[in-house]
MINU-917798 format. One record per residue (C-alpha): residue number from 1; residue in one letter; chain; x, y, z. Coordinates in nm, 4 decimals. Layout:
BEGIN
- NUM/A/A/X/Y/Z;
...
% end
This chain:
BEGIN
- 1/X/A/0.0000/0.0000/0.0000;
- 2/X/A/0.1433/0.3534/-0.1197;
- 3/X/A/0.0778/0.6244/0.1678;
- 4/X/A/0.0964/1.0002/0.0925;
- 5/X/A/0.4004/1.1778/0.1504;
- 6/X/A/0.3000/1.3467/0.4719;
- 7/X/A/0.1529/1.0519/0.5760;
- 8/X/A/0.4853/0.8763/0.5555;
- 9/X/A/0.6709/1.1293/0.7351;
- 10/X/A/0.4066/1.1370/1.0046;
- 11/X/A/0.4593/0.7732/1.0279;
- 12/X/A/0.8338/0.7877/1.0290;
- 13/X/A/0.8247/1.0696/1.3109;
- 14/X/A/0.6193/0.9016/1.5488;
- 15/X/A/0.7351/0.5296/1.5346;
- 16/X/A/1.0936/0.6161/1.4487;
- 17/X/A/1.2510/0.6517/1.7935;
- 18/X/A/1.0857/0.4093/1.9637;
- 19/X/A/1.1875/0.1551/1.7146;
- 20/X/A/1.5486/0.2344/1.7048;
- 21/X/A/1.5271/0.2097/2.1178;
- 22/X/A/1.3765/-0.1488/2.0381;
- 23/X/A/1.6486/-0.2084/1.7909;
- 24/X/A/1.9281/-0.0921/1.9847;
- 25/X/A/1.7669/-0.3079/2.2818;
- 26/X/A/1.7674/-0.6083/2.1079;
- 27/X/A/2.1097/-0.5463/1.9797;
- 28/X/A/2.2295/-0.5395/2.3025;
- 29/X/A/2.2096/-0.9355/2.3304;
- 30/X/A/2.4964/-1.0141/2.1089;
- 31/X/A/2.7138/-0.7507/2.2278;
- 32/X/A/3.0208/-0.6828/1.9766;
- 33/X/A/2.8504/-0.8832/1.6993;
- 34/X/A/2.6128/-0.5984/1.5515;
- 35/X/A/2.6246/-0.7118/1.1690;
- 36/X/A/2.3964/-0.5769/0.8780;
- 37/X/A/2.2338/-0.9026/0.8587;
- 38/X/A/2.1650/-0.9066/1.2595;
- 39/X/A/2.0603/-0.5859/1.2148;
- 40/X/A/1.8385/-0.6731/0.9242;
- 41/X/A/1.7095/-0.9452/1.0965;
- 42/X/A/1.5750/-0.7206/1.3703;
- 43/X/A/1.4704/-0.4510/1.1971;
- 44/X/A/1.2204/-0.7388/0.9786;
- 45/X/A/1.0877/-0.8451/1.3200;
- 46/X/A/1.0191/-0.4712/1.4054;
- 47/X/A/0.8064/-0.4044/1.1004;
- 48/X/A/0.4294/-0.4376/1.0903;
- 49/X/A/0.4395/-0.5288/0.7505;
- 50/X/A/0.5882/-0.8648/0.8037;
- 51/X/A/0.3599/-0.9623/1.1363;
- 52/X/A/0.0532/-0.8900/0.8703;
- 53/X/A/0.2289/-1.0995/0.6160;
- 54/X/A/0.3193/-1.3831/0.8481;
- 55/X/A/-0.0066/-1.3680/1.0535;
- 56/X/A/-0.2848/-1.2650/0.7692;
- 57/X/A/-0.1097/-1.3826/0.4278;
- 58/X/A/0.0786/-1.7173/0.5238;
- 59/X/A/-0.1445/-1.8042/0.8312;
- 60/X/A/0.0335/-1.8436/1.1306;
- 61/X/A/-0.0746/-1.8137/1.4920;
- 62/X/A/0.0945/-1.4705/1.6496;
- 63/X/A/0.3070/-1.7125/1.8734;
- 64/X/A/0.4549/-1.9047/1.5813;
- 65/X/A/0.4905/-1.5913/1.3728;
- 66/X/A/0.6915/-1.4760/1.7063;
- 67/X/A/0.8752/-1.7780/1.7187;
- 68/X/A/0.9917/-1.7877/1.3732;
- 69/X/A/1.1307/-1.3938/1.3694;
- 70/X/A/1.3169/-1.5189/1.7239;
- 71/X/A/1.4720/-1.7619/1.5651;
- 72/X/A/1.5474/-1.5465/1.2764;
- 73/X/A/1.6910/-1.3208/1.4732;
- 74/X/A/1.9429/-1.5653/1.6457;
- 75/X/A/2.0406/-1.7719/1.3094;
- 76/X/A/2.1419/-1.4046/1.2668;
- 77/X/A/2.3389/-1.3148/1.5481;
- 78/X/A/2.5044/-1.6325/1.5422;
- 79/X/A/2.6351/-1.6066/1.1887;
- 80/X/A/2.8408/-1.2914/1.0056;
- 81/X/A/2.7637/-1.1182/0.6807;
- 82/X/A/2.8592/-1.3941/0.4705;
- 83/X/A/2.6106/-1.5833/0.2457;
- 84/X/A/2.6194/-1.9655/0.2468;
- 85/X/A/2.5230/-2.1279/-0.0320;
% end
C-alpha cells in the first residue's frame, strides 16, 4: 500500500525513535557482533508489515509468527555477513 508523503513522514516521526530504542535493545544481546544481517534481521521483526504478512497472508498463529522472527533473529546473530550457499 502507497501512503501520501506526509503521511509517511508522520509515520516515520512518530514510530521512528521508539523503534530504534527497540532495535538498539535487542542489539544489546549479542554484544560486539552488531552485523547488517543481525541488524536486518531485527529490523524485519520490528516491522508491521511482516507480522501482517506472516499472521494474515501465510497463516500463522501470532506465537509461531513470534517464534519464527526469534529464531530469525538468532540464526542471525550467530552467523556474520557472509552468504552460504
Amino acid at each position: 500500500m502507497i501512503f501520501h508523503p506526509a503521511v509517511q513522514e508522520v509515520n516515520q516521526l512518530r514510530g521512528a525513535q521508539p523503534r530504534a530504542a527497540i532495535r538498539d535493545s535487542l542489539l544489546s544481546a549479542w554484544p560486539g557482533r552488531h552485523t547488517k544481517r543481525l541488524q536486518a534481521s531485527i529490523d524485519l521483526a520490528l516491522s508491521f508489515r511482516t507480522w501482517q504478512s506472516l499472521v494474515r497472508t501465510s497463516g500463522l498463529a501470532s506465537r509461531a509468527a513470534a517464534d519464527l522472527m526469534a529464531q530469525s533473529i538468532g540464526c542471525a546473530g550467530r552467523g556474520g555477513d557472509k552468504v552460504r550457499s
